[in-house]
N, C-alpha and C positions, 0 to 999 in steps of 0.2 A: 886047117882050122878056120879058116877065114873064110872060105864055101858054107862050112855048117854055121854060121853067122847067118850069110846072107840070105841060107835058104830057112834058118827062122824069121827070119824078118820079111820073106816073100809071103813066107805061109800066115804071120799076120797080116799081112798087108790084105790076100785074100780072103781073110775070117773078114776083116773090117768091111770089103767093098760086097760080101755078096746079099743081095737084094732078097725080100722076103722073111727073113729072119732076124734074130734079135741080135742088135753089134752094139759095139761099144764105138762113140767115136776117139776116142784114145786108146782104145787097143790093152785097157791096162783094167776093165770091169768098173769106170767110175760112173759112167752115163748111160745108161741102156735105151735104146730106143725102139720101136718095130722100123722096120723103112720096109715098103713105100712111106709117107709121111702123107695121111690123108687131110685135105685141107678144103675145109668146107666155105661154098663164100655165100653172101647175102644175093637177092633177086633183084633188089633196087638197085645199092650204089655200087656192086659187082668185085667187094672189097670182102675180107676175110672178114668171119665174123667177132673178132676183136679189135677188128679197126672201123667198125659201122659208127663207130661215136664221131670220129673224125671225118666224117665224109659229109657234115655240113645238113643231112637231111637223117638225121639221126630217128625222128619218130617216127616217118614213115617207113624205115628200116626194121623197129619194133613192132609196127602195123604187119609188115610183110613176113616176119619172124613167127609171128603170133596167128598168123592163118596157115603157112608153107612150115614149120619147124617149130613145134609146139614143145617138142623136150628143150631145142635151146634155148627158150622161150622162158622156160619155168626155171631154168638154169639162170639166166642173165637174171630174172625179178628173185631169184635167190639171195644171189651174191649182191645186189645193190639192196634189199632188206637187210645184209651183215653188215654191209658196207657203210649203211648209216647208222646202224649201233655202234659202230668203230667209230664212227665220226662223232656222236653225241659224246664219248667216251673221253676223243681226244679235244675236243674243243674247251677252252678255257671258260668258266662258267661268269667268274670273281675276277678282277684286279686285273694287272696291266696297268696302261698307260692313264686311261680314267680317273683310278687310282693317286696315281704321280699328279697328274691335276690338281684334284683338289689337295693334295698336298700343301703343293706349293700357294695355291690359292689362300690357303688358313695363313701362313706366315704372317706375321705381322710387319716386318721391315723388311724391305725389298733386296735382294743379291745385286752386289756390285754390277757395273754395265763394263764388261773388259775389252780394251781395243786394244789388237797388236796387227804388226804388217807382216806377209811371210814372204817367200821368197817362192815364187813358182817360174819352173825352167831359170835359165840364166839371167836375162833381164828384168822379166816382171815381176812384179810384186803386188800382191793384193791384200788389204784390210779385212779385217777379221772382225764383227762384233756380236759377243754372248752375254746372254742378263737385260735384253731386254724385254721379254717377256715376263718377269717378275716386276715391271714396271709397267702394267697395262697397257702395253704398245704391241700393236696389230701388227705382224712380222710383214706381210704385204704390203700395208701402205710404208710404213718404214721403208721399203726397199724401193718403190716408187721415188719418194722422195728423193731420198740416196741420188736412183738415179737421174732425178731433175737436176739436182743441184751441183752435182759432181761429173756430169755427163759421162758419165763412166756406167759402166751394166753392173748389175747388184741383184743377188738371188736369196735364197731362203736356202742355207746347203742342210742346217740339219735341226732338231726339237728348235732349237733355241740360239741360234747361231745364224748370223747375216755374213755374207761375202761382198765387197765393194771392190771391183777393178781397179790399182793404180793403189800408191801410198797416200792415204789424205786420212790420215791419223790425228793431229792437231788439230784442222778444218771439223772432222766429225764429230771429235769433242768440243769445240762449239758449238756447234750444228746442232747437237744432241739439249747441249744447253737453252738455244733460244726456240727450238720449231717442237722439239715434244718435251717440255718444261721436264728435264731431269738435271736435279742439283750438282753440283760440280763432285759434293761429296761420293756420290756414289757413282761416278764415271773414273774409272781405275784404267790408263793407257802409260 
């Protein structure tokens, strides 16, 4: 019993490998292919002709397409004609972040300025501060500052939110107070 096993599995094994003909590569009819597998390449960059975009000299590849292989020629200006109706299609026309702008721009009283310190790895710890963009302060020069005064590095991590190396949570709520005139009321640490 255990022979007529093996010699089905021999006789798939030779449907799958013989050359010429149409196989499955799983043996089971989900992918059919012809093999040989004919692979046609570009004249210029010596690369298949779906990898010519990546080869750094991509129009003279279309140049070379368009004299030597004029069906795949009309083929490629096909599919990048669909390809930018797809694109018009999915591109966002309205709204987004623009939007979120002037939102917050119309408000009439400004969002608290929140300082907290977190805990990153074991030792360090880094100050956090969000809202000050509702307070006309330029997230760049802010961090400048930051880091003159703290000698510590200080980035811009995300919309609206400043990072400062080191705990100096007290120090910035001053700091905040006397160098970009924001009232004590709306500094919340």
């Amino acid at each position: 019993m255990a022979s007529s096993d093996e010699d089905q599995l021999a006789k798939e094994d030779t449907n799958c490998n013989a050359t010429g003909t149409v196989i499955t590569t799983s043996c089971s009819g989900e992918d059919k292919r012809k093999y040989p597998i004919n692979v046609r390449y570009c004249g210029e960059c010596s690369l298949p002709f779906e990898y010519c975009e990546y080869s750094g000299s991509f129009e003279r590849c279309l140049a070379w397409r368009e004299i030597n292989n004029p069906d795949e020629f009309a083929k490629l200006v096909e599919d990048s004609q669909t390809s930018a109706v797809d694109e018009d299609k999915k591109r966002q026309k309205r709204g987004g972040k623009a939007q979120r702008k002037q939102v917050r721009a119309a408000t009439s009283q400004p969002n608290p300025v929140k300082i907290h310190s977190e805990q990153r790895g074991k030792k360090k710890t880094v100050t956090m501060v969000t809202g000050l963009r509702s307070h006309d302060v330029n997230l760049k020069d802010a961090t400048r500052l930051f880091s003159k005064r703290f000698a510590a590095s200080s980035s811009v991590t995300n919309d609206d939110e400043i990072t400062v190396q080191g705990d100096v949570v007290g120090e910035l709520a001053d700091f905040l107070q006397e160098k970009l005139n924001i009232e004590q009321e709306f500094i919340d640490y």
